[in-house]
C-alpha positions in Angstrom: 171.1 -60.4 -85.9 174.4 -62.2 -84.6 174.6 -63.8 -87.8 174.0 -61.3 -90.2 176.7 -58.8 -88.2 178.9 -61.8 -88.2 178.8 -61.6 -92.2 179.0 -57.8 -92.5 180.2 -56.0 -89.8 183.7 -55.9 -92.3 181.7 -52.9 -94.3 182.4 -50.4 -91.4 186.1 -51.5 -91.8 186.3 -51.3 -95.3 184.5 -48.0 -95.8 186.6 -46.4 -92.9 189.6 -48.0 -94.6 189.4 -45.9 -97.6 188.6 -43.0 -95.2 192.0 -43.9 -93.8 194.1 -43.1 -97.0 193.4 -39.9 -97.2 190.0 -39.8 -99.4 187.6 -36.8 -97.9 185.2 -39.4 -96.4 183.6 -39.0 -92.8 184.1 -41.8 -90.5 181.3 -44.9 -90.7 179.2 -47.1 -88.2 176.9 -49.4 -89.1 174.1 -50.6 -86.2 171.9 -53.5 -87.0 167.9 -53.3 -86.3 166.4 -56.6 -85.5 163.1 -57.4 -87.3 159.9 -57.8 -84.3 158.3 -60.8 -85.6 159.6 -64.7 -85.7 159.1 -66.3 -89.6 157.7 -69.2 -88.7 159.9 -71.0 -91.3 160.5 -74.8 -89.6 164.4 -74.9 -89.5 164.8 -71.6 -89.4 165.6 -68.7 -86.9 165.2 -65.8 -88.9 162.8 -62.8 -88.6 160.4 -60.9 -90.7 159.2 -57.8 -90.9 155.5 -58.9 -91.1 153.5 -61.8 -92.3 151.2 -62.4 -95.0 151.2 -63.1 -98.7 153.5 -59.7 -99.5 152.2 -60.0 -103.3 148.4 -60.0 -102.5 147.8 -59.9 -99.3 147.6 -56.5 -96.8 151.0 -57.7 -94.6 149.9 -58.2 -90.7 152.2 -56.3 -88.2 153.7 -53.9 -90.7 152.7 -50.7 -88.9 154.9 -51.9 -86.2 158.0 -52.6 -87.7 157.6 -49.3 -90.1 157.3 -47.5 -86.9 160.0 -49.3 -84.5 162.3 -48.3 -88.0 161.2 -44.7 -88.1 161.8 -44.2 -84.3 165.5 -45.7 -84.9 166.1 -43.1 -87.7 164.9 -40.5 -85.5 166.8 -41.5 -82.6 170.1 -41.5 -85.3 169.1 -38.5 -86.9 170.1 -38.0 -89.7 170.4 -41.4 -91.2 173.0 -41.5 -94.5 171.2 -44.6 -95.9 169.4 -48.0 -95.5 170.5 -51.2 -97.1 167.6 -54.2 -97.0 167.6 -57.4 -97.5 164.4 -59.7 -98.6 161.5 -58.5 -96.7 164.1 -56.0 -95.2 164.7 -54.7 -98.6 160.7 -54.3 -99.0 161.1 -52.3 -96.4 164.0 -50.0 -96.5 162.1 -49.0 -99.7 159.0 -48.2 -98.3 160.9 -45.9 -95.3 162.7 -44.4 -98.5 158.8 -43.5 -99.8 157.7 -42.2 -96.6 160.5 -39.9 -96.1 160.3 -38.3 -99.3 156.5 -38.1 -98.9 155.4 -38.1 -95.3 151.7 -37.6 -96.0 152.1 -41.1 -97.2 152.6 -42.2 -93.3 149.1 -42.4 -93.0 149.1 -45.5 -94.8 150.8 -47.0 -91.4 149.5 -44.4 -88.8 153.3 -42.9 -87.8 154.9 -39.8 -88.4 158.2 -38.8 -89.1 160.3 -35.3 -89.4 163.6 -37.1 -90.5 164.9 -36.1 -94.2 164.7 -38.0 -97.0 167.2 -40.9 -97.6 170.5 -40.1 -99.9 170.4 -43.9 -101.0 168.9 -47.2 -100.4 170.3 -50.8 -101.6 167.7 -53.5 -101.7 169.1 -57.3 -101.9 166.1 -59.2 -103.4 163.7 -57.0 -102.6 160.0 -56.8 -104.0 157.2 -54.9 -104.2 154.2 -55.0 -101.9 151.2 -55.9 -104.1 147.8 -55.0 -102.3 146.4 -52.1 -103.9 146.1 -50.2 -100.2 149.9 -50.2 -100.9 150.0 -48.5 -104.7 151.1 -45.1 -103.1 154.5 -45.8 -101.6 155.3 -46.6 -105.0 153.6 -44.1 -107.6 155.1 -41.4 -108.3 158.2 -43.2 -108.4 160.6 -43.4 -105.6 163.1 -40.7 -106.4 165.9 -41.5 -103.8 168.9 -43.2 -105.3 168.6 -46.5 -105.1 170.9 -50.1 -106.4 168.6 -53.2 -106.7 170.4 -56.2 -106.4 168.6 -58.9 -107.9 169.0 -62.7 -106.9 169.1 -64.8 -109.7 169.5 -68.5 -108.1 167.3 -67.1 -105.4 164.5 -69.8 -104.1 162.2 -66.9 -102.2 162.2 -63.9 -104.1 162.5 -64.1 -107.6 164.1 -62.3 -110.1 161.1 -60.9 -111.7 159.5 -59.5 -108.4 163.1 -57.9 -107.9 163.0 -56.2 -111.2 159.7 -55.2 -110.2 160.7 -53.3 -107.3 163.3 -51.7 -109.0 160.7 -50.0 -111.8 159.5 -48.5 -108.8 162.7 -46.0 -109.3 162.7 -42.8 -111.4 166.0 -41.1 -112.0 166.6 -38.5 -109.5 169.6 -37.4 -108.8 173.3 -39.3 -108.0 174.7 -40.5 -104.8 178.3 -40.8 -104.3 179.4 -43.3 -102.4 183.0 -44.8 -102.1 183.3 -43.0 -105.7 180.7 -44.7 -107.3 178.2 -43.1 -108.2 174.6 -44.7 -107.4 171.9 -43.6 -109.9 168.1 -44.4 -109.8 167.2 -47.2 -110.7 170.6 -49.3 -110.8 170.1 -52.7 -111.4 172.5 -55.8 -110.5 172.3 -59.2 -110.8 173.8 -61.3 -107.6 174.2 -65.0 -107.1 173.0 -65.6 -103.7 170.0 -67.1 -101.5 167.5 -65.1 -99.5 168.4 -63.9 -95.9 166.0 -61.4 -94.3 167.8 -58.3 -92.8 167.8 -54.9 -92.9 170.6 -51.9 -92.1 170.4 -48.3 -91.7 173.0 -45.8 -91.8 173.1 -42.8 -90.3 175.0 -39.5 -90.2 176.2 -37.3 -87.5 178.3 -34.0 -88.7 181.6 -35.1 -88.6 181.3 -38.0 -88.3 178.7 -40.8 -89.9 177.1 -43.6 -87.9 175.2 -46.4 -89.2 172.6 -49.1 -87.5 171.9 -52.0 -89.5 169.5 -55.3 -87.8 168.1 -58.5 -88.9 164.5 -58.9 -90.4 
């Protein structure tokens, strides 16, 4: 998590920046949520979300971070927006399905009352592919959502990203900084695979955000 703050913690400044000269914008904090589960990875230090082959496989240990997640957002309540990364970005967009669908939180045995997302951003993020999994994704995610899509990365490849992001139907526009974020956005990035995930949330005036590493 140290790392991953270390590398983004200048969003909160940048967004409250433009906040600062004089555009109508609430103030920002971003908090980090730290994925449960070590990934096993020789070398590396990193952590996942769950384990398993995420393309086939049902993923061991993903009822407990979709529920540690869900508590966060209800202890934040309401939460503007999540932005994933890798297996974090699998997951921001399955918290996205769940809270515009709650009956879908059967699938992981939790239960939620928070509202549905106002955007999501997934950094080479995929699908899950076990059919026990079809329903967070059809009908189509409706939140906003921006799919950033790794093209030199080594773990997630492009084609799973692009996957994920026909998961999208159009549904409306977020505004965010003055961009407007439609569903589904695609963009290509240039970067490896880091496995995080951050959630924003909102508190009237002000807006507070928790982001962590996955």
């Amino acid at each position: 998590m140290d790392i991953f703050y270390h590398k983004t913690h200048f969003l909160q400044d940048a967004l409250n920046m433009v906040r600062s000269q004089g555009q109508p914008l609430p103030k920002f904090n971003v908090y980090y949520s730290e994925a449960p589960y070590d990934a096993d990875i020789p070398g590396m230090e990193s952590k996942v979300w769950g384990h398993g082959l995420f393309d086939t496989q049902p993923v061991s240990g993903l009822e407990r971070s979709v529920g540690r997640v869900l508590r966060q957002l209800e202890q934040l309540n309401p939460v503007v927006g999540i932005i994933g990364f890798s297996t974090g970005a699998t997951l921001a967009m399955i918290i996205a399905s769940l809270l515009e669908k709650t009956d879908r939180c059967r699938l992981f045995g939790v239960h939620t009352t928070h509202p549905p997302l106002k955007f999501v951003i997934a950094y080479s993020g995929f699908m899950l592919g076990h059919p026990m999994y079809r329903e967070l994704y059809y009908p189509a995610i409706r939140t906003p959502g921006l799919i950033y899509v790794g093209e030199l990365d080594t773990m997630i490849t492009p084609t799973a990203s692009y996957r994920l992001a026909r998961t999208l139907q159009s549904g409306g526009d977020h505004d965010l900084l003055g961009n407007p974020l439609r569903s589904p956005a695609r963009k290509n990035h240039p970067g490896s695979d880091r496995l995080c995930v951050s959630v924003c949330k909102q508190r009237n005036p002000d807006r507070e955000c928790r982001p962590g590493t996955g």
